[in-house]
C-alpha angles and dihedrals in degrees: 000000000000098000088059092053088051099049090044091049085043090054101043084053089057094053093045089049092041094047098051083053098047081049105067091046124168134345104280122187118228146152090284095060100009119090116235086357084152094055094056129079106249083249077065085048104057096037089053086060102047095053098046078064103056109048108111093192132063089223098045085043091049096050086054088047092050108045092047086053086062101045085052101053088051096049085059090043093053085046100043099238120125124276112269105245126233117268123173138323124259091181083071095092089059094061115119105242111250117254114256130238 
């Protein structure tokens, strides 16, 4: 009987563990860490993210940064709002580490 208990408390551990991971998933942009989220159509949006997620080089991942970044400042400017500032860069990852010493 007390083996049983065990196992069923192990196992109900491991779903609550699993599920607060599960939980988090993967990186998501959002209002909150994508510039002008709230000047694109959510299609833009999910676009955005999904090729954020695909670039395999820093420079490659930085054009796109920086173009969107554009786009973006001219759609606030077209609807008077003010220019969405810079936050970080999620090109960052895709730096090659520098070399040690």
């Amino acid at each position: 009987m007390g083996v049983k208990r065990t196992s069923c408390f192990i196992a109900i551990l491991s779903l609550l563990c699993m599920d607060t991971a599960l939980a988090r998933g993967p990186w998501r942009a959002n209002e909150v860490n994508t510039t002008g989220w709230l000047l694109m159509t959510p299609e833009e949006r999910v676009e955005h993210q999904t090729r954020i997620r695909g670039f395999k080089t820093y420079e490659a991942c930085h054009a796109y940064q920086l173009d969107h970044h554009r786009l973006m400042v001219a759609r606030a400017a077209e609807s008077g709002l003010r220019p969405p500032g810079s936050r970080r860069d999620f090109c960052d990852h895709l730096k090659e580490p520098a070399p040690l010493r």
